[in-house]
N, C-alpha and C positions, 0 to 999 in steps of 0.2 A: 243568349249568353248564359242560361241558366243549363242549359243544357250542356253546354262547351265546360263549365265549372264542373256539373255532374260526372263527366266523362275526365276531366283532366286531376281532378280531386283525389283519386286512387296515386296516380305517379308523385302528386306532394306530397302526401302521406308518407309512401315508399321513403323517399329519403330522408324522412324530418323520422323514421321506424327507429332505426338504431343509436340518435339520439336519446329517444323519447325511452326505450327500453332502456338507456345508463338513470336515466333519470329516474322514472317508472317502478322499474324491478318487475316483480308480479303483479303490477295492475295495467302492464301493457298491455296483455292480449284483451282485456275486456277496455281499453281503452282504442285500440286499431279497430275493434269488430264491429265501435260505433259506428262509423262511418258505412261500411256499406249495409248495415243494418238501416241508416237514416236514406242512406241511396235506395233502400227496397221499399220502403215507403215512401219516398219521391217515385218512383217510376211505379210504385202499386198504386196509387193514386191519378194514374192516367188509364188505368183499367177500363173505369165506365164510359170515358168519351170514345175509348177504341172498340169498347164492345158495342156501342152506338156506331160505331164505322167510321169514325175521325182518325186520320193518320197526321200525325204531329211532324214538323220538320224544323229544324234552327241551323243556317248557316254560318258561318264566320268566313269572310273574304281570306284565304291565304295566298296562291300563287295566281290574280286573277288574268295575267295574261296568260297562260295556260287552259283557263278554264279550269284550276283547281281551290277545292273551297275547302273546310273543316265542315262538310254538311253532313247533320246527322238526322235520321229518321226512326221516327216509333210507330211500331204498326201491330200487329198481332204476332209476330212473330219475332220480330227483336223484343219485343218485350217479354216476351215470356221468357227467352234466353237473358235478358237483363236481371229478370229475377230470378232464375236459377243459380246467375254467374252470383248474385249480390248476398242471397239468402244462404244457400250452401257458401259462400265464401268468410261470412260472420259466421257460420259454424265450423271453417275450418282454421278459423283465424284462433279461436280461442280452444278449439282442439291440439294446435300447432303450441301451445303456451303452456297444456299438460304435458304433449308428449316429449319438447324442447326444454322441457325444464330444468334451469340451470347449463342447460349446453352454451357453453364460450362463444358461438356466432349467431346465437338466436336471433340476436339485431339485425344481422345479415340476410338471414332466412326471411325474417319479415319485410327487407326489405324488396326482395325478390317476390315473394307472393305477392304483393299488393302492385307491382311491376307486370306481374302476370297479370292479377285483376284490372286492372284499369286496359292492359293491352286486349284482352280479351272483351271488354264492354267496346270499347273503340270497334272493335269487329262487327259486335251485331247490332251497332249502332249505325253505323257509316252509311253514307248514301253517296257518296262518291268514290267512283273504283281507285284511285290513288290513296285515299283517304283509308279504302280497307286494305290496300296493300300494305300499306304500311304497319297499320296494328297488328295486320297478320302476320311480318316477318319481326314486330316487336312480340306476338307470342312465340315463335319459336327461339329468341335470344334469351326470353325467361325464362321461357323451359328449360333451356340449354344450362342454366344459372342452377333453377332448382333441382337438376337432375341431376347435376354433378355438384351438389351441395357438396358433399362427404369428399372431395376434392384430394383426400388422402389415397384413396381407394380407386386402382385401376381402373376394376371394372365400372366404377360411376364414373370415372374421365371418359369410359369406351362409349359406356349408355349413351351420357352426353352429347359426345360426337358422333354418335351415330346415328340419333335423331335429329340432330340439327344439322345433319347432314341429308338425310332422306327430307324432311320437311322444307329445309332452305333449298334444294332444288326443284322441288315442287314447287316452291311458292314463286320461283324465277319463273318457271314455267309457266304457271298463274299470272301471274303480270303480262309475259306476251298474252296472252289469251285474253287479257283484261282491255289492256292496248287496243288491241285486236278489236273489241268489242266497244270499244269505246270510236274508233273508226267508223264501224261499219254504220252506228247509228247516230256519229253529231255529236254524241253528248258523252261526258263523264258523272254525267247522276245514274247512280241507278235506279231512281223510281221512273226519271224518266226513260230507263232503259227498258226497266220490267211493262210501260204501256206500249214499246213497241216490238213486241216480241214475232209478231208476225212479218217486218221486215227482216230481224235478226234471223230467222229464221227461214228466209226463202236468201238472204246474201250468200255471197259465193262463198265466204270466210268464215259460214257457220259451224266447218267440218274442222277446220284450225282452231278456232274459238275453243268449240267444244271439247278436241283432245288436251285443250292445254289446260282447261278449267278442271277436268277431270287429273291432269297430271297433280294438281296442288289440291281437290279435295280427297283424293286418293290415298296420296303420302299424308297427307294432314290426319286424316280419321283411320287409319290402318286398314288399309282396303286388302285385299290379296291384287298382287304378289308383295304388299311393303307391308304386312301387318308385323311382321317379325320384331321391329324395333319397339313396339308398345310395349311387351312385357320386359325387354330390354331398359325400360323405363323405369323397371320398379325398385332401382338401385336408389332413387330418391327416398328422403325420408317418406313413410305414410302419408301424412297431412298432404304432402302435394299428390302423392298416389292417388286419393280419395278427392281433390280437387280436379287432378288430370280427366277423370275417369267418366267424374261424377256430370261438370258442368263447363268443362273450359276447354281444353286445346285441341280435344280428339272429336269431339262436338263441332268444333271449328268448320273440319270440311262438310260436314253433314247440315249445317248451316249454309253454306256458300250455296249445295246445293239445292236446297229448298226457298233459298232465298229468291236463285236463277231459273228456277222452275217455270214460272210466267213467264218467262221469256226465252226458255232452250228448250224445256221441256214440251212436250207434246210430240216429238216426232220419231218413228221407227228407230231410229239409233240410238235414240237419248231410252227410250223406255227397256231397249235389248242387254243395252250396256250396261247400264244400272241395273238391271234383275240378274241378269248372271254374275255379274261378278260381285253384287250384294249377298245374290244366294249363295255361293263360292265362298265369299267369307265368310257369313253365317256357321255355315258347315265346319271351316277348320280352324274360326275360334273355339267352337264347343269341343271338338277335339283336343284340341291345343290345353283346353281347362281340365280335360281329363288325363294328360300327361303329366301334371305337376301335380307335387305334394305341398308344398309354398301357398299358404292359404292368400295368399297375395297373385303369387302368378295365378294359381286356380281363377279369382277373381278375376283377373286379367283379361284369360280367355274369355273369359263371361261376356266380356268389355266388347271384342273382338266381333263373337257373335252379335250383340246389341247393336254392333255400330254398320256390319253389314245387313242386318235388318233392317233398320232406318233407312239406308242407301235401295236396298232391294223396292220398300217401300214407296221411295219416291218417283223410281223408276217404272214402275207397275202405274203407278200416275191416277188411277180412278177415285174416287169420292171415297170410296169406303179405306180407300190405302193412303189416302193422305189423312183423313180421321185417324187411321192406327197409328200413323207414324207422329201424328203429334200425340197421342193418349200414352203410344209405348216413348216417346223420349220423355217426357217429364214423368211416368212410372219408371226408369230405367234411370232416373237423376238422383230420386229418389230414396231407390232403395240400394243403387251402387256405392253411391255416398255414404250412406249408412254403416254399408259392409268394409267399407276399405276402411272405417272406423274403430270399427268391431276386431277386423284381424291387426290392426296395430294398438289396442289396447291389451289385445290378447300376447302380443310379441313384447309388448311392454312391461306386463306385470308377471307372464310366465316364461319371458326371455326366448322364445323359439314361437316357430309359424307354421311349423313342421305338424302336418295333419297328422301323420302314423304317432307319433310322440307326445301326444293331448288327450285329454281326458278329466272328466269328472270336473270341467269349468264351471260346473250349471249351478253349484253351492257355492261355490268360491266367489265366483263374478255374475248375481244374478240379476244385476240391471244390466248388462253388459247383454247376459243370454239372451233376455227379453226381446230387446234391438236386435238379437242378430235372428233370433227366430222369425219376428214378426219381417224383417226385411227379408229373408231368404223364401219366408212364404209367399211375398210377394213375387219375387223372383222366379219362383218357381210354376208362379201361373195359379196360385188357389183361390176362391173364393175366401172372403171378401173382398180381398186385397186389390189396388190401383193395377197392380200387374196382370190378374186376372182378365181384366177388361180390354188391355191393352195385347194379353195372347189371341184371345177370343177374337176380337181387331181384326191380328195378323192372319189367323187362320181362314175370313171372311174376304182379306185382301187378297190371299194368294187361290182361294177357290175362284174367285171372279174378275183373275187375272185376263190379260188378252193373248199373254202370249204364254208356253211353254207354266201354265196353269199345272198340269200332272206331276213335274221335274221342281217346281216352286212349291209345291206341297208336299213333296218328300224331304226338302231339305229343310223346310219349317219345323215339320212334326219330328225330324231327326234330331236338329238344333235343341227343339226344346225337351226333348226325352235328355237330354246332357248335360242339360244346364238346370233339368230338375235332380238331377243326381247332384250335380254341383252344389245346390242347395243345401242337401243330408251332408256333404265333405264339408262344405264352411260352417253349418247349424248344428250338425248330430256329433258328430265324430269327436270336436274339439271340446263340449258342454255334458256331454251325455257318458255313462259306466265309469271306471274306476277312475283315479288320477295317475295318471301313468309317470310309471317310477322314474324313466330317464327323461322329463321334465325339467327344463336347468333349476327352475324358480319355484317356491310355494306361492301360487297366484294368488291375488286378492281385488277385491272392487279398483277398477281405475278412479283416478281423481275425479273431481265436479269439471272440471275444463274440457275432461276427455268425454265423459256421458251425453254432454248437451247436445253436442251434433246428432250422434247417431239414435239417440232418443226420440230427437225432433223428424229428424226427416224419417224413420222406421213407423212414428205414428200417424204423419200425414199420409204414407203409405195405405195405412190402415182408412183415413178421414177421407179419404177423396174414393175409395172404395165404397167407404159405407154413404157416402153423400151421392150417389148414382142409386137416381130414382126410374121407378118404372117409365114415366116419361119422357127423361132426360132432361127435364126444366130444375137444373142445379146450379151452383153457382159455378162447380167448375166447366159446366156446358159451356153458360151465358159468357164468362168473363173470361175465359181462359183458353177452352179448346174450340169453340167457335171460331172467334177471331183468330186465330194462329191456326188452324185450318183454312181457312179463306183469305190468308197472306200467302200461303205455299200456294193455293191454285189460282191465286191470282184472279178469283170470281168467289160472287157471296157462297157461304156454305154451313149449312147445318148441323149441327152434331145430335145425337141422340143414344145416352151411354146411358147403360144400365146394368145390373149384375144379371138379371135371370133372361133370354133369353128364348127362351123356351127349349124343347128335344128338338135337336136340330145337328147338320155336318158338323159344326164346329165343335159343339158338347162332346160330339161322341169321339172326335180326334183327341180335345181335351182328355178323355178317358183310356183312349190308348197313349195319351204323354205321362199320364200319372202312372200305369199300370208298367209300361217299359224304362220309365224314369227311377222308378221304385227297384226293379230287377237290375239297373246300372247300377245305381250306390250299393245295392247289397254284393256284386258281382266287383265291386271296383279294386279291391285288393288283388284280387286273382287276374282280371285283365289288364291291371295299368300296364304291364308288360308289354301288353298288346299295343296300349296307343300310344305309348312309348318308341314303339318299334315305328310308329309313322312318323317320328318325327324328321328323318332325315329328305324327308319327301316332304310336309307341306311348314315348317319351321324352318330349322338348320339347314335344307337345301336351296330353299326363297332367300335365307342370310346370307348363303356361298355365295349364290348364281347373281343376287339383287343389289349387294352390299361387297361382298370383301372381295371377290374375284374384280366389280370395275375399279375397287379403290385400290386393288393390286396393280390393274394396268395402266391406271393413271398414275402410279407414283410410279411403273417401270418406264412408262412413255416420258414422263418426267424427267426421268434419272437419263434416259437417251437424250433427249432434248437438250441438255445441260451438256453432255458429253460432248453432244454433235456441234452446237450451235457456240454454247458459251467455250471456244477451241482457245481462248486467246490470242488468235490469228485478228491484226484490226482490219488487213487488206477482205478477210472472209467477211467480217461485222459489215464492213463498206458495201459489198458486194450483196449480200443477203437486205442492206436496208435499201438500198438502188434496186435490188429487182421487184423486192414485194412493191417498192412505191410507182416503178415503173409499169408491173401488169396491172394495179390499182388503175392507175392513170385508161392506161390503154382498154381496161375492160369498161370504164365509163364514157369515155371517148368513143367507143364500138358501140355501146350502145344507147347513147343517149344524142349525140352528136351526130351533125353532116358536112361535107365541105362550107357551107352556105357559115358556120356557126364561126369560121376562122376569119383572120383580120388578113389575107395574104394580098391584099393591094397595100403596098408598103407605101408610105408617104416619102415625098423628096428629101433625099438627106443632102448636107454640105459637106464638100470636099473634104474638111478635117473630123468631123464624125465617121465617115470612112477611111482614114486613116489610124485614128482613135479605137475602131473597131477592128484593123486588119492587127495592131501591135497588139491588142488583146487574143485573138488568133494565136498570134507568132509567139507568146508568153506562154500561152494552154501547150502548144505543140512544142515549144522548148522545154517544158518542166516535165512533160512528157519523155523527152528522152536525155534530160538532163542523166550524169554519170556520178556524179556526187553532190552533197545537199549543200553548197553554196551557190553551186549552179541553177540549183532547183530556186534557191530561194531569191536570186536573183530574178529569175524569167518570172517566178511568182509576183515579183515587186512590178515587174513591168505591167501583169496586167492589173495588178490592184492601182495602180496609179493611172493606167488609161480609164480605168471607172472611173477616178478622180476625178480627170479631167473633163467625161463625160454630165458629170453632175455639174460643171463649170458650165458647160457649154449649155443645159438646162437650166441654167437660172436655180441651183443650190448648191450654192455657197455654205452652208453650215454643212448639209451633207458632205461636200468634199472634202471640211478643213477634218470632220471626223475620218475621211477614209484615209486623208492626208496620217494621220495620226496611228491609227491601226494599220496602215503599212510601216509606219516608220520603225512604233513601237515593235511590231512583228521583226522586224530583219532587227532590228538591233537584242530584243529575245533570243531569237532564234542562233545569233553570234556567240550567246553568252554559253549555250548550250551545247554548240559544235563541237568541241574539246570532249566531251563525253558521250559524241555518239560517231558511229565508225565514218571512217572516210570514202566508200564506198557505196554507193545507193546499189542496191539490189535490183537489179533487170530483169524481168521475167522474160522469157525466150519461147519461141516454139507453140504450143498449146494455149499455154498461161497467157501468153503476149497477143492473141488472138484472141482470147476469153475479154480480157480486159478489154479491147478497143472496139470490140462491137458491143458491149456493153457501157460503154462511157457513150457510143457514139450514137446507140437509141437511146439513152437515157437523157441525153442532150437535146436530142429530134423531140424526144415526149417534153419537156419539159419549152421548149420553143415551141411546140402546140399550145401546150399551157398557155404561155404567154400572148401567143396570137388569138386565142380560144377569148383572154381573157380582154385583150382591146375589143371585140365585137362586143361585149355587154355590155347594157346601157347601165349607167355608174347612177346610182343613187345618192345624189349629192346631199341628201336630207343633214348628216352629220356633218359634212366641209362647209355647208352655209353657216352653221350653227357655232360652229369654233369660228370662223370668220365673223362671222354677226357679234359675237360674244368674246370674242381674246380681249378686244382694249376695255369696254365699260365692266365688265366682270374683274379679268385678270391685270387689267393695266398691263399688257403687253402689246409691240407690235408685230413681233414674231412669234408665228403662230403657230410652228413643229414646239418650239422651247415653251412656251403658254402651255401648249397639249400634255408636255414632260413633265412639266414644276407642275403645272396647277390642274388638268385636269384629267390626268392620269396620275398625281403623284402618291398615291398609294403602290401603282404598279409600278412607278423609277423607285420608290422608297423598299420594295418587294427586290428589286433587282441590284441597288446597293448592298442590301442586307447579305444576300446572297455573294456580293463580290465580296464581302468583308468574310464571310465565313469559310471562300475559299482562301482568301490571303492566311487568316489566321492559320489553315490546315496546313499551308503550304510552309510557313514560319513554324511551325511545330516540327514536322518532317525535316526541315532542315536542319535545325536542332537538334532530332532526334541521330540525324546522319551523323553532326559532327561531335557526338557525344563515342557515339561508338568509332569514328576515324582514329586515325594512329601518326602519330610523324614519323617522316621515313627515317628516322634512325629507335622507331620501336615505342619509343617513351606516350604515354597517353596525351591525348590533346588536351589545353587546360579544359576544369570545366567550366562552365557556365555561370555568369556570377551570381553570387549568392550564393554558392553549393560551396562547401568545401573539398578541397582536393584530397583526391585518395592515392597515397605514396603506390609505388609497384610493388607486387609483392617478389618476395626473395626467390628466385629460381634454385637456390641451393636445398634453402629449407624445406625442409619434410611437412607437409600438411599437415594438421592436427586428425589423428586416428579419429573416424567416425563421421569428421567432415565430410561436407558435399564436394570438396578440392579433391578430397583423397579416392574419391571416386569418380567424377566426371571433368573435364577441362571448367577454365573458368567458362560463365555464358558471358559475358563482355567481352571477352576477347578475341578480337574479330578477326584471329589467324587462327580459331576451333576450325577442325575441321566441321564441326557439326554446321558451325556458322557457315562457314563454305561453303557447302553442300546446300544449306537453306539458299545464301543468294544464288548458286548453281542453280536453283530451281525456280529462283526471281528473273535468273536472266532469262532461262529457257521461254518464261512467258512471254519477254518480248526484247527480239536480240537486238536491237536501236538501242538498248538502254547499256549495251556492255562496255567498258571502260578503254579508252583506246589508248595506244601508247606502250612498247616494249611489248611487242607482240599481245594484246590483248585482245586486238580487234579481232573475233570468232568469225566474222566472215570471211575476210579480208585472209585469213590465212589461210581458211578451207579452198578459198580462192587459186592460192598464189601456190599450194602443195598441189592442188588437183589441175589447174590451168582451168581458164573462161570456160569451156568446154564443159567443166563438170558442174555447175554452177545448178542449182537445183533448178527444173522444170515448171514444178506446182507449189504450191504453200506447204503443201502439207511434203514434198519431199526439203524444200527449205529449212523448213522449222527441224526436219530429221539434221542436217550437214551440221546446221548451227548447234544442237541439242549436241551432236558429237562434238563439236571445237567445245562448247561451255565444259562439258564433262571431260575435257582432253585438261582445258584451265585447271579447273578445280581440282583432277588428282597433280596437278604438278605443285600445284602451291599446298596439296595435302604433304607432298613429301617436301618440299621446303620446310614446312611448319613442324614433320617431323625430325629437323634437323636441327632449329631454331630453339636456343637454349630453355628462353621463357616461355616453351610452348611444351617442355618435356623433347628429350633427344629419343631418338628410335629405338637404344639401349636398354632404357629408362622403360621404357612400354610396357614390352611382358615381365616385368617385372611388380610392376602396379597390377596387372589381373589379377595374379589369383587372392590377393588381399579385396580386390574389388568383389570378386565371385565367393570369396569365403562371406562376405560380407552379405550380397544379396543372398545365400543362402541361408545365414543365420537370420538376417529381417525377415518379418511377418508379410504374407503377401498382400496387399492394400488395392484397395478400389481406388483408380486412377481418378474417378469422378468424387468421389465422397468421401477418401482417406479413410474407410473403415476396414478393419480387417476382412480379409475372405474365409469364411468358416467353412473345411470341408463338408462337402454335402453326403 
């Protein structure tokens, strides 16, 4: 339970946030950052039994007929992401309180981060795959929150959506795979998943498993081809940038897959896949950093390259590459963290991010410089520094690779020659020579809110560097990168970090990273051009190809789909829901079924059930070729009432007196409505009338399989004993369909009234609404409604008042506008049963009786054309009626009102039809 509080403690927080800030003022950010500051010490305090080899677990029973539980697990490796997410998270929380200060939704902001923090700990807590699906699609709806904070601002709507667009289909995609995985082995724990890795691994589903776990940690940590949306990310305020980056959402799939490692990893595929396309990323994050001038996107790419590193990492799979991968993720938490600090304290108090445009910070802001040097040195791979240790790692991991070892160490020592320039762009450039003139701001120290973070985590950078001894007996061996090494391989493992070495391959690549790192930053003005020029190849072409061209053809497939499907036609609706239901049927049928599965030894019927059964026949086959809808609804009555009778003749009496009732009410409806729909039922002939009746007549065949499919199976009476046992001493009933209604379903009769009540209401509104706008035929308006007061007519003689909306457009009430006209013209054309009969109005019936039976449309689609021509035949006859009809303006009268109408719209200002603002020529 302590656990379940620890993990759920973040989302109470979240909402009690913007409260507590009305309340608060400025003592909320150090009042939120208690919390997971007290959470790092709750879960720092489980260090020494893990480093001892204890794995902690706490369930809570959630869905236990499923097999699903709230179970979390602590092991060396969620915990270390525990404390990254908790520790940088109380440093971004009170970071968020300097840089937010005074902003009108900071409540909001807080509430979302710590929405993020709690969804993200759920993640690397979880030990059952439901359990992490879920937190995981709870991190990307926060993201989505904090990423499009600034919600004024296009491109943070577009960021938004277009991360939570690439991540939310991954994470769909992750779930089948999850699914998947949870099949092939029994269970939905994943510790019990990760001991049976060698079954998971020799199953047929290993190859599905795996592409789909890969599709969600892919999208999730910016892999190539989907790394493009990260920097697209950085429309969010800082604070979450330096959260995103540092410890939480991009981490995510980099987790999943170190998490799945004992258990997917080890085989040909898994280690090919992860190295290249970790390596692949690698490469065209640091590129990506050296096309931006945005000390943020720079960072970004940093991001990029780091996060394919860790993937390559795990993929290379050997001792020494799971050692780096955990020494470079918590160096690379570190001191990212740090920097995304750095460059928004610097955009904060010098108003620009903009590298070419900075200068002379290092007097101005020099706690600031401190932290960003000492973090960039890290970064950049120097002695003393956590990052050093953690290059040195990588360089050891990809020399003693197994696979394509030559091609993994060109793109390491490429990576880090780029993102040691990166280092001199975010440390030297903005700190170091004059203060550059087109600066918006004169900088000065950031507040105490903003220092904290980037202080702390730039000097632990520095501490965990200088605490690596010559024989690796440290504490962050013992406690931290041992155990979180031997959770990712899933076998005990050693660590042994230190700073020196000795002369050795990896030193002297070290010294070709410094020597061509140094020559990129001094070289970086003159070629950004150049890597510039790549970007429409591995950026802006990844976005085209990855991102806007399939969400082009999903909304063009859309917009077709709509056109095609939703036609208005109901006989096409009928037809399209009958066939998909009917190959449904029949593709199960084919392949799951045999003759043997049907009930076709029919039992003895009585002479009047065979009769009862032929007038239901003769009722389907009269309504069939009934010729107008009285006809039809009679043959209809006959056979709803031989069902009637058939529930008589089975012993249900209440069922029949219901079907008694819903025939009766039906014809007497259906009577009330004949006066307003045409006298003519439409026949389709020829094609049409062939299409229909071998599709009514399989559709029929499948669904009589159905029901003989369905008498062969044996009926598990478990629920009919149980309302039989239970109607009288429970419900006090003897009737036990009406028991089942009132009492033990009556939440779903209570769901199904409700529903009838809200369509009566709609239907009393509409009608209402009809007789408000009707007319009596001699013109005069219908009364209104009571309680409204009546509105006299207005004077046909008198001249509108100059400037009115009369003196330009007809009245909108008055339902002989043309304009009105024309609208219900286009009400009818959607469905011609609804056009007014009587004095030639019926639109079929005349197309009919001008062109003779004969010409009578073939298909739907030539019908809806004949009637579309009768409604628009209507509509201009009563348009020139109405220009005759005094109170509507005479035809005289017309051009004579324009050019008062047209002097008028050219003197008015041209307005946005959405927002009534004027349009300012551009």
């Amino acid at each position: 339970m302590t656990m379940l509080l620890a993990v759920l403690s973040p989302f109470v927080l979240a909402f009690l946030a913007p409260a507590l800030n009305r309340v608060l003022g400025d003592l909320t950010p150090w009042v939120l950052a208690s919390l997971p500051a007290l959470l790092f010490v709750f879960f720092a305090m489980m260090i020494g039994p893990i480093a001892e080899g204890e794995i902690m677990f706490a369930t809570v029973s959630w869905v236990p007929s499923l097999g699903v539980d709230l179970a979390f697990m602590v092991d060396g490796l969620s915990v270390t992401f525990a404390l990254l997410i908790l520790g940088i998270g109380a440093c971004v929380v009170l970071y968020a309180g300097g840089y937010l200060h005074g902003h009108p939704a900071i409540g909001r902001f807080f509430l979302s981060l710590l929405l993020f923090m709690g969804a993200m700990l759920g993640v690397v807590l979880a030990d059952n795959l439901i359990t992490l699906f879920i937190f995981w699609e709870l991190t990307s709806f926060s993201s989505f929150l904090l990423i499009g904070f600034n919600h004024e601002s296009q491109k943070s709507r577009d960021a938004a959506i277009q991360a939570l667009v690439i991540t939310g289909l991954g994470g769909l995609a992750m779930l089948g795979g999850l699914i998947l995985m949870g099949r092939a082995t029994g269970t939905w724990s994943i510790s019990e998943i990760l001991a049976a890795g060698d079954i998971l691994r020799d199953h047929e589903l290993y190859l599905p498993i795996f592409i789909l776990v890969l599709c969600g940690a892919f999208t999730k940590s910016a892999q190539f081809p989907f790394h493009f949306w990260l920097p697209g990310a950085m429309q969010a305020p800082t604070p979450v940038s330096a959260y995103l980056h540092s410890a939480t959402m991009v981490k995510a799939g980099v987790y999943l897959l170190a998490r799945l490692n004992p258990a997917l990893g080890g085989t040909d595929l898994w280690m090919m896949t992860l190295s290249i396309f970790g390596g692949i990323t690698m490469l065209v994050g640091s590129i990506v950093s050296l096309m931006k001038t945005d000390m943020k996107l720079v960072l970004a790419g940093s991001t990029i390259m780091a996060l394919g590193a860790l993937v390559m990492l795990i993929g290379i799979g050997t001792d020494y590459a799971l050692i780096a991968m955990g020494t470079f993720l918590v160096a690379h938490s570190l001191y990212k963290g740090a920097l995304f600090m750095v460059a928004g304290s610097v955009d904060h108090e010098a108003g620009t991010r903009e590298v070419p445009i900075l200068g002379g910070l290092r007097k101005l802001m020099p706690i600031t410089f401190a932290a960003a040097a000492i973090a960039c040195l890290s970064m950049a791979g120097l002695p003393p520094f956590f990052g050093f240790i953690g290059k040195e790692l990588i360089y050891e991991a990809v020399l003693g690779a197994e696979w394509l070892a030559a091609l993994l160490v060109v793109l390491a020592v490429a990576s880090s020659v780029m993102i040691f320039a990166v280092g001199g762009i975010v440390a030297v450039r903005p700190f170091f020579g004059p203060e550059h003139p087109d600066t918006p701001k004169h900088a000065h120290e950031a507040p105490l809110l903003m220092l904290v973070g980037p202080v702390l985590l730039a000097a632990l950078s520095l501490v965990f560097g200088l605490l690596a001894s010559p024989d690796g007996a440290n504490l962050v061996d013992i406690y931290l990168l041992t155990p979180l090494a031997t959770a990712i391989a899933g076998q005990p493992m050693e660590t042994n970090l230190h700073l020196w070495h000795g002369f050795n391959l990896p030193l002297a690549l070290t010294g070709v990273t410094i020597a061509l790192g140094v020559l990129t930053y001094r070289t970086w003005d003159r070629t950004r051009a150049f890597w510039q020029a790549l970007d429409p190849f591995i950026f802006a072409g990844c976005q085209k190809w990855f991102y806007e061209k399939p969400l082009a053809g999903l909304f063009a497939f859309a917009d077709w789909l709509f056109r095609n499907i939703q036609s208005g036609n109901l006989r096409f609706y009928f037809m399209a829901i009958f066939g998909a239901t009917m190959l449904g049927l029949a593709a199960t049928i084919g392949v799951r079924m045999t003759p043997a599965d049907f009930a076709f030894d029919m039992p003895d019927a009585r002479f009047y059930e065979w009769m009862l059964c032929i007038l239901i026949v003769v009722g389907a086959l009269g309504a069939a070729q009934a010729r107008n809808h009285l006809t039809a609804i009679i043959t209809l009555g006959i056979m709803g009432y031989s069902i009637a009778l058939l529930f008589v003749a089975f012993g249900a009496p209440d069922l029949a007196m219901t079907q008694f009732l819903v025939e009766t009410l039906t014809v007497i409806l259906v009577a009330l409505v004949l006066i307003h729909l045409p006298q003519r039922v439409f026949s389709p002939r020829g094609i049409s009338r062939a299409r229909d009746l071998v599709l009514s007549g399989l559709f029929g065949a499948m669904m009589t399989l159905v029901m003989l499919a369905a008498l062969r199976v044996d009926q598990d009476l478990f629920i009919s004993e149980y309302y039989a046992a239970n109607s009288v001493p429970k419900a006090y009933g003897t009737n036990i369909v009406n028991v089942i209604l009132v009492d033990f379903r009556s939440v779903d009769t209570f769901g199904e009234i409700i529903v009838l009540a809200i369509a009566g209401i709609g239907v009393i509104a509409m009608l209402k609404y009809r007789a408000r706008r009707d007319e009596d035929d001699d013109g005069t308006p219908a009364p209104p409604p009571d309680g409204e007061p009546a509105t006299p007519p207005p004077d046909a003689d008198a001249d509108p008042p100059e400037g009115s909306a009369a003196a330009e457009t007809t009245h909108p009430e008055d339902p002989r506008d043309p304009a009105t006209d024309a609208a219900r013209g286009e009400e009818d054309q959607a469905d011609p049963s609804d056009a007014p009969t009587g004095e030639g109005d019926d639109a079929t019936a005349r197309v009919a009786d001008a062109k003779g039976e004969d010409a009578v449309a073939e298909s739907p689609d030539e019908q809806d054309e004949a009637e579309d021509g009768a409604t628009a035949e209507n509509t201009d006859a009563e348009m020139t009626a109405d220009a005759e009809d005094p109170t509507g303006g005479t035809a005289d009268n017309a051009p004579q009102d324009e050019p008062k109408a047209t002097a008028k719209a050219e003197e008015a200002p041209a307005t946005d039809d959405a927002t009534g603002e004027e349009e300012k020529p551009s």
